[in-house]
Biotite code that builds the C-alpha atoms (Angstrom):
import biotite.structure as struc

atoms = struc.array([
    struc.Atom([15.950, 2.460, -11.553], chain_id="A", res_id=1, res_name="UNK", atom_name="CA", element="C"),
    struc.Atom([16.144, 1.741, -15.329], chain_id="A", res_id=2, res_name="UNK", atom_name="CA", element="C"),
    struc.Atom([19.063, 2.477, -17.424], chain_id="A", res_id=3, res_name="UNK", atom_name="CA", element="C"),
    struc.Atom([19.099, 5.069, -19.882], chain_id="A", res_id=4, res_name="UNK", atom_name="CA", element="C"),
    struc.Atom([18.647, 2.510, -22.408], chain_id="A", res_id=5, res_name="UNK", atom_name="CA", element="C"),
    struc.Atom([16.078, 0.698, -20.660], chain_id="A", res_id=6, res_name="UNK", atom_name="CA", element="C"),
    struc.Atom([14.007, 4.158, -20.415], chain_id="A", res_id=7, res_name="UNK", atom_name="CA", element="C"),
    struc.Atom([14.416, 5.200, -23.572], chain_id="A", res_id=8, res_name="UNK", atom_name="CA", element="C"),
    struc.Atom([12.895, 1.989, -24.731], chain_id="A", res_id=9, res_name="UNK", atom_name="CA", element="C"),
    struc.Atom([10.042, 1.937, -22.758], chain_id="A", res_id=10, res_name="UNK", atom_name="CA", element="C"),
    struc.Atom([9.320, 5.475, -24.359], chain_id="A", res_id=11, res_name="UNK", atom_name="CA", element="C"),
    struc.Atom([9.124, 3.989, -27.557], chain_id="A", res_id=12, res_name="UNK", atom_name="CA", element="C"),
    struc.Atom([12.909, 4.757, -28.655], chain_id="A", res_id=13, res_name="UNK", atom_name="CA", element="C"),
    struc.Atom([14.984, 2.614, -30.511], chain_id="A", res_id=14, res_name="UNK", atom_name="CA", element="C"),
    struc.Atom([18.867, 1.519, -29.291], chain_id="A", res_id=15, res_name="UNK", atom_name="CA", element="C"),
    struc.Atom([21.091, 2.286, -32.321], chain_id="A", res_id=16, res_name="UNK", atom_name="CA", element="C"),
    struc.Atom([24.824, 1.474, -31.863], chain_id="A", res_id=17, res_name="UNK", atom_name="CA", element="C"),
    struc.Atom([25.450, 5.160, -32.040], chain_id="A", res_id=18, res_name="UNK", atom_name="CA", element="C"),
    struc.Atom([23.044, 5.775, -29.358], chain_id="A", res_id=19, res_name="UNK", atom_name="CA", element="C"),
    struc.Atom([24.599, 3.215, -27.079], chain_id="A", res_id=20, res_name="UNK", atom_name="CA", element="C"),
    struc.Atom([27.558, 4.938, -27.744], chain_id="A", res_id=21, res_name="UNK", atom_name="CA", element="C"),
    struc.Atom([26.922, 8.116, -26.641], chain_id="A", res_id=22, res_name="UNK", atom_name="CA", element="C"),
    struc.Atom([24.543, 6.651, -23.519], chain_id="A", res_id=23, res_name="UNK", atom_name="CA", element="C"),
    struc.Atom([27.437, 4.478, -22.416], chain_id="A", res_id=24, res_name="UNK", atom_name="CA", element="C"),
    struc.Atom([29.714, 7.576, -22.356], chain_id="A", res_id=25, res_name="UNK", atom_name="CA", element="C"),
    struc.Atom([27.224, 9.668, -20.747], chain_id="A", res_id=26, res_name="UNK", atom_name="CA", element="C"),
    struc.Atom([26.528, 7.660, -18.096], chain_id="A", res_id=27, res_name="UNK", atom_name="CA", element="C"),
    struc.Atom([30.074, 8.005, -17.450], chain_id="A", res_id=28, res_name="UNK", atom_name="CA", element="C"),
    struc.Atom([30.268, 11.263, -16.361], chain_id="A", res_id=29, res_name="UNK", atom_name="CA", element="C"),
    struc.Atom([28.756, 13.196, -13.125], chain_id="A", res_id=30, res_name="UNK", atom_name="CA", element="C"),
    struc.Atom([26.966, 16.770, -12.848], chain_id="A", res_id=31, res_name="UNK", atom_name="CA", element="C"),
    struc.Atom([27.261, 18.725, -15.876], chain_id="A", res_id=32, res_name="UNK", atom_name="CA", element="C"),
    struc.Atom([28.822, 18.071, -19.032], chain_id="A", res_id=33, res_name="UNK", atom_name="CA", element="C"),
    struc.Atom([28.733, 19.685, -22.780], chain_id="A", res_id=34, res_name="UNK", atom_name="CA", element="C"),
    struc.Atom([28.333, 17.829, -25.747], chain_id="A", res_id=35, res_name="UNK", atom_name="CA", element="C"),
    struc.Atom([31.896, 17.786, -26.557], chain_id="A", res_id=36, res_name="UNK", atom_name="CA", element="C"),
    struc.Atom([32.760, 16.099, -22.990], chain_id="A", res_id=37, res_name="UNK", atom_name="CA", element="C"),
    struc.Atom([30.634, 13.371, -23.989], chain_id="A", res_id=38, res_name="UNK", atom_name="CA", element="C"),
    struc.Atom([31.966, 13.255, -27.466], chain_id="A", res_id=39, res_name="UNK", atom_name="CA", element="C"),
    struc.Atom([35.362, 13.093, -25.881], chain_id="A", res_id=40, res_name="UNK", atom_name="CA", element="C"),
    struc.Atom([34.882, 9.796, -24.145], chain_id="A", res_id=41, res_name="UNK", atom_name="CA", element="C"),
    struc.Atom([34.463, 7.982, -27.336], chain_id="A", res_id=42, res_name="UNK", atom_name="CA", element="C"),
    struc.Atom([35.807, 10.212, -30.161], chain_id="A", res_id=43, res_name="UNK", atom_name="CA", element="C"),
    struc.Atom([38.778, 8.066, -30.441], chain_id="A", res_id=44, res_name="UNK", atom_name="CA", element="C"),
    struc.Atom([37.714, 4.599, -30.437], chain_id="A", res_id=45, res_name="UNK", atom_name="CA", element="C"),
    struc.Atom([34.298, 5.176, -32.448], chain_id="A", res_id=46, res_name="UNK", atom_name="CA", element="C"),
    struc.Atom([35.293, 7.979, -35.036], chain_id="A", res_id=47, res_name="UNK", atom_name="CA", element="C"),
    struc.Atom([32.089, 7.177, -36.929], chain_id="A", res_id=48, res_name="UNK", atom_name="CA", element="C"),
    struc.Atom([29.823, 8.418, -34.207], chain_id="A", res_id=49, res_name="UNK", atom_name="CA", element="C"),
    struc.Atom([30.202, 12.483, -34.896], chain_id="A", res_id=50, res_name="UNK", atom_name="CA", element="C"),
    struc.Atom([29.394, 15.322, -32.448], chain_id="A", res_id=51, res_name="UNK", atom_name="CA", element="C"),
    struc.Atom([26.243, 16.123, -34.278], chain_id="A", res_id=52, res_name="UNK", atom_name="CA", element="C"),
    struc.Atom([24.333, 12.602, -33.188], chain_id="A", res_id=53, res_name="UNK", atom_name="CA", element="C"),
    struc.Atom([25.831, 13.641, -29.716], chain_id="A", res_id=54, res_name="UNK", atom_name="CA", element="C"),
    struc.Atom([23.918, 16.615, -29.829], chain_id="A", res_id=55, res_name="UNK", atom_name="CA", element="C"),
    struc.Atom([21.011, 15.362, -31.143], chain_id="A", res_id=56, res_name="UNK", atom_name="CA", element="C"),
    struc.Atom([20.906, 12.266, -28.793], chain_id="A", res_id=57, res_name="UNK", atom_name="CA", element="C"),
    struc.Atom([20.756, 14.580, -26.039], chain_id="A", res_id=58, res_name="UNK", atom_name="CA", element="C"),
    struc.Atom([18.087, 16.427, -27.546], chain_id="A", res_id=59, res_name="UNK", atom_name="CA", element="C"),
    struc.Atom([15.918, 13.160, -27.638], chain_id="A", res_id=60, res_name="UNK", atom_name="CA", element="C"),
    struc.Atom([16.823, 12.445, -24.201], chain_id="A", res_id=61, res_name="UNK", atom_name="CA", element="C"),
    struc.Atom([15.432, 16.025, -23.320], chain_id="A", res_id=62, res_name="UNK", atom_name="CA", element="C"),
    struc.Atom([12.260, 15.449, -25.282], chain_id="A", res_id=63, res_name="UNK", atom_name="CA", element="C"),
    struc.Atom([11.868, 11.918, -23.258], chain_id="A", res_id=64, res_name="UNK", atom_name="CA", element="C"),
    struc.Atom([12.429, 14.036, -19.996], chain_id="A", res_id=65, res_name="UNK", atom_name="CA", element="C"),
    struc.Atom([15.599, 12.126, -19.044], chain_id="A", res_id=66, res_name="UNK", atom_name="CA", element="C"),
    struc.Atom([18.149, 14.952, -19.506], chain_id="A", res_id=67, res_name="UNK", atom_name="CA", element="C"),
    struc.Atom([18.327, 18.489, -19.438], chain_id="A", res_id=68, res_name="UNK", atom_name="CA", element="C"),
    struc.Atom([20.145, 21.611, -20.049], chain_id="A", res_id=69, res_name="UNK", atom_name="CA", element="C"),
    struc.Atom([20.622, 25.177, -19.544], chain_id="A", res_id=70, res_name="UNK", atom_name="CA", element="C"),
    struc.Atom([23.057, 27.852, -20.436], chain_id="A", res_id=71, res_name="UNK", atom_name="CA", element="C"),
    struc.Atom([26.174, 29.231, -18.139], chain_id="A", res_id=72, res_name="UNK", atom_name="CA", element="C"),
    struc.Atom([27.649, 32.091, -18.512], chain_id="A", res_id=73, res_name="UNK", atom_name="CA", element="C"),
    struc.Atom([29.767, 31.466, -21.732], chain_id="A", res_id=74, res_name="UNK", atom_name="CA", element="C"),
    struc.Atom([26.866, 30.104, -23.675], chain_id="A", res_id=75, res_name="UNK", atom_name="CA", element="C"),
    struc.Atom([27.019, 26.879, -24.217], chain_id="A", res_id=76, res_name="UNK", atom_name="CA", element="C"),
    struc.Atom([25.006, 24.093, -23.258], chain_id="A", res_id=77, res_name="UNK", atom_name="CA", element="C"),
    struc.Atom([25.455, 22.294, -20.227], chain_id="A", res_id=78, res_name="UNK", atom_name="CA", element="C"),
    struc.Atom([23.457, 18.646, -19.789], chain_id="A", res_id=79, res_name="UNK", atom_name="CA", element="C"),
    struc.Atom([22.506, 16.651, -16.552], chain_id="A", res_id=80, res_name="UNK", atom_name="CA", element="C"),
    struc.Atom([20.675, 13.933, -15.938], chain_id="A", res_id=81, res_name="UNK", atom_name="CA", element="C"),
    struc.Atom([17.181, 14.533, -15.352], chain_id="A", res_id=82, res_name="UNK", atom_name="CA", element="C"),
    struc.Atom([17.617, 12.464, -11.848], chain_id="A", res_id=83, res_name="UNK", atom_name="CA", element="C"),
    struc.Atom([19.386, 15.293, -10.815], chain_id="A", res_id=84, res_name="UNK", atom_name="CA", element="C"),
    struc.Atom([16.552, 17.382, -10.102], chain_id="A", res_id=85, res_name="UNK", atom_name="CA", element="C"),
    struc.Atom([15.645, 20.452, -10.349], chain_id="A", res_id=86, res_name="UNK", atom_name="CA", element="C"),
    struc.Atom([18.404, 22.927, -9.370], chain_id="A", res_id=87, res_name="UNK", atom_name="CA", element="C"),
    struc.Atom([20.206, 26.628, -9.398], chain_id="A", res_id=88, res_name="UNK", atom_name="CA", element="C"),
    struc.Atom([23.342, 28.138, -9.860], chain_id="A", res_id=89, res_name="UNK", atom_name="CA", element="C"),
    struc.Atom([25.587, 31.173, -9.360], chain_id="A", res_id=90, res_name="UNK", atom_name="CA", element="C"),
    struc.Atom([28.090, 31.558, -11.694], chain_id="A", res_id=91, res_name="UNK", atom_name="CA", element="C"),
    struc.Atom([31.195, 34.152, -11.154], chain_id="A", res_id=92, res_name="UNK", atom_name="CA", element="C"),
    struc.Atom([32.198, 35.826, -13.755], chain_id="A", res_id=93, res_name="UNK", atom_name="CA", element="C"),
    struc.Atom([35.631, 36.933, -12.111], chain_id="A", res_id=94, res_name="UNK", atom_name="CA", element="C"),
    struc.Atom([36.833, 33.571, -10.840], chain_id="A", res_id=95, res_name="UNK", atom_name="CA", element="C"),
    struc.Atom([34.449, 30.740, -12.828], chain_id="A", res_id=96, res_name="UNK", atom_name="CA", element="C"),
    struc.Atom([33.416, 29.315, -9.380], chain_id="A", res_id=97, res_name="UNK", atom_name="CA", element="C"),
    struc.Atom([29.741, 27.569, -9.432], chain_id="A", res_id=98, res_name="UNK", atom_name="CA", element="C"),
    struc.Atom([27.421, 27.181, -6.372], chain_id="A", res_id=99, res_name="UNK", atom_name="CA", element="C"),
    struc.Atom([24.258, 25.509, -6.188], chain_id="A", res_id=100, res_name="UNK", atom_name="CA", element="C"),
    struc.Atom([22.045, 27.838, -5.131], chain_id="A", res_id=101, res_name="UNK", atom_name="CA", element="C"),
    struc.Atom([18.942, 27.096, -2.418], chain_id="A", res_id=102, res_name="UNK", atom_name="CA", element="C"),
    struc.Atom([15.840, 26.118, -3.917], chain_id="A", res_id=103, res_name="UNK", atom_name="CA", element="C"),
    struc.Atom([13.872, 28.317, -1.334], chain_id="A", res_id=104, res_name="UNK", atom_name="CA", element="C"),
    struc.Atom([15.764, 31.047, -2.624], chain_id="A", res_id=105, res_name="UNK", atom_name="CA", element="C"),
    struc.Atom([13.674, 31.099, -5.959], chain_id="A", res_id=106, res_name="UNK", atom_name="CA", element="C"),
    struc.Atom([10.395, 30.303, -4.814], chain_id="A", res_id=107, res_name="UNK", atom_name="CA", element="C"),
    struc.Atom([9.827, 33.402, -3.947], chain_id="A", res_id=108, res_name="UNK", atom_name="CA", element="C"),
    struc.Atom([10.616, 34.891, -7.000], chain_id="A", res_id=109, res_name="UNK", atom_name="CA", element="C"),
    struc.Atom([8.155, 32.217, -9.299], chain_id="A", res_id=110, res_name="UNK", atom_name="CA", element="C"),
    struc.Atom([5.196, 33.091, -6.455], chain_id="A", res_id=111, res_name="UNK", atom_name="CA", element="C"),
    struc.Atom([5.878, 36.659, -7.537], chain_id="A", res_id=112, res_name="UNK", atom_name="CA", element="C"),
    struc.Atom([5.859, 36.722, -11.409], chain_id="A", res_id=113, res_name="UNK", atom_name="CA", element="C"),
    struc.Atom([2.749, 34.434, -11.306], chain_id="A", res_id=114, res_name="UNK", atom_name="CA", element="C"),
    struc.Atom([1.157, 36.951, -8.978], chain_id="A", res_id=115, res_name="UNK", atom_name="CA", element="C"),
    struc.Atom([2.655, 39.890, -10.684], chain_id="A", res_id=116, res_name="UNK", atom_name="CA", element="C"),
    struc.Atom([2.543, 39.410, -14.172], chain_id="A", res_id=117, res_name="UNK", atom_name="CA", element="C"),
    struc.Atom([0.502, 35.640, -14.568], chain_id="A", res_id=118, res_name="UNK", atom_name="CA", element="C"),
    struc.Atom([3.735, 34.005, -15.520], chain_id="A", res_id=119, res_name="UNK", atom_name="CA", element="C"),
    struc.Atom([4.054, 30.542, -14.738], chain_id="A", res_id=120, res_name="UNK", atom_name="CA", element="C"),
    struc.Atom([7.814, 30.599, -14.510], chain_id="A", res_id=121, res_name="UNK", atom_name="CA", element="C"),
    struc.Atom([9.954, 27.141, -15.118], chain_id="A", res_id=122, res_name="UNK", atom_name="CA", element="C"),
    struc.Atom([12.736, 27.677, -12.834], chain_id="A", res_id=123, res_name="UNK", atom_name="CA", element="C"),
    struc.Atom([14.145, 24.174, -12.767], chain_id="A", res_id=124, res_name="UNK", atom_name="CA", element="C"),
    struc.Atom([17.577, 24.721, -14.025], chain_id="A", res_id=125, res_name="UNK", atom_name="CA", element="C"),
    struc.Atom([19.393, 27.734, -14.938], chain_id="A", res_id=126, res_name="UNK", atom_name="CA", element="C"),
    struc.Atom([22.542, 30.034, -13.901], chain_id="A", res_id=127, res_name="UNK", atom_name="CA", element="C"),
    struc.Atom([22.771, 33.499, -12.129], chain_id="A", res_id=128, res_name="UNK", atom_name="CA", element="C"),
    struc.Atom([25.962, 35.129, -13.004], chain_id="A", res_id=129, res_name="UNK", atom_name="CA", element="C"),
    struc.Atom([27.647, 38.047, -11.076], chain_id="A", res_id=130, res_name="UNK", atom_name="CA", element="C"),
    struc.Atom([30.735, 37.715, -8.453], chain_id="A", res_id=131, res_name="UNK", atom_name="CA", element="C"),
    struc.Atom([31.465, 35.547, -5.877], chain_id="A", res_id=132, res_name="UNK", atom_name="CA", element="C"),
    struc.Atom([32.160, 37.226, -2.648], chain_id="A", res_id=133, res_name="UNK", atom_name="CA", element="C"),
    struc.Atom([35.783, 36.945, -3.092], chain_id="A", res_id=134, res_name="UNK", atom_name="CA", element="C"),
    struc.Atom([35.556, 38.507, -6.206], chain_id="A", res_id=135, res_name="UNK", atom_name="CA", element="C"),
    struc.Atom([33.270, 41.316, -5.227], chain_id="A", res_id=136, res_name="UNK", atom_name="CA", element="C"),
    struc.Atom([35.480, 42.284, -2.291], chain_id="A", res_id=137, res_name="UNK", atom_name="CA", element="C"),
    struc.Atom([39.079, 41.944, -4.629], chain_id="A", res_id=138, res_name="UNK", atom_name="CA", element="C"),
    struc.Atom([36.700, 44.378, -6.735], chain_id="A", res_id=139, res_name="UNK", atom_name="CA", element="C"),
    struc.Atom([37.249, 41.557, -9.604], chain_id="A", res_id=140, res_name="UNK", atom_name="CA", element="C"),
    struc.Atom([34.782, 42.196, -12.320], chain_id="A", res_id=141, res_name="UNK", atom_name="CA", element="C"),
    struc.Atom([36.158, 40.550, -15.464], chain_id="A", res_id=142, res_name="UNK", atom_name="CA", element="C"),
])
């Protein structure tokens, strides 16, 4: 399998330093991350390389279908590796706790919009949010 790099070249992309950068640091870190996190791996020893070219490196790597993100419960943008795959989660709103939820679980749902309303639903990543079951039962609803 290709680096990041490598991939991004193939698609036509150019390597800048700051790129590198910001791929080196990514590739550092597992599951999902926000900008900043990246940012954080390098801030200190390349203070040239700002948050903005963070953000907008992960952008192209979105375009170029090697990353993607979604939004949690507080808003903000959460990246993965498009090798990932696509995936689901429940977010608790009392306690923070994330859980990858079952694939077959949704299926059903993106059979029934289509059918429903003709809505050709891209459920490949995104976040439910409610209460865990420890949460719901301590009656926890921050």
């Amino acid at each position: 399998m290709p680096t990041l790099s490598e991939a991004l070249r193939e698609r036509g992309y150019r390597i800048t330093l700051q790129r590198q950068i910001i791929i080196d640091a990514l590739e550092s870190l597992e599951g999902h991350f926000t900008a900043e996190d990246i940012y954080g791996r390098f801030k200190e020893r390349f203070p040239q390389v700002n948050v903005s070219t963070v953000y907008r490196t992960l952008e192209l790597l979105e375009e170029a279908g090697l990353a993607a993100h979604t939004h949690f419960d507080d808003g903000i943008a959460k990246w993965h590796l498009a090798e990932v795959g696509p995936h689901q989660h429940l977010v608790c709103r009392g306690c923070g706790k994330e859980e990858e939820l079952d694939l077959d679980v949704v299926r059903p749902l993106a059979r029934s919009l289509q059918s429903r309303y003709g809505f050709r639903a891209d459920l490949g990543h995104f976040a439910i949010v409610g209460l865990c079951r420890d949460c719901a039962q301590s009656g926890d609803s921050k």
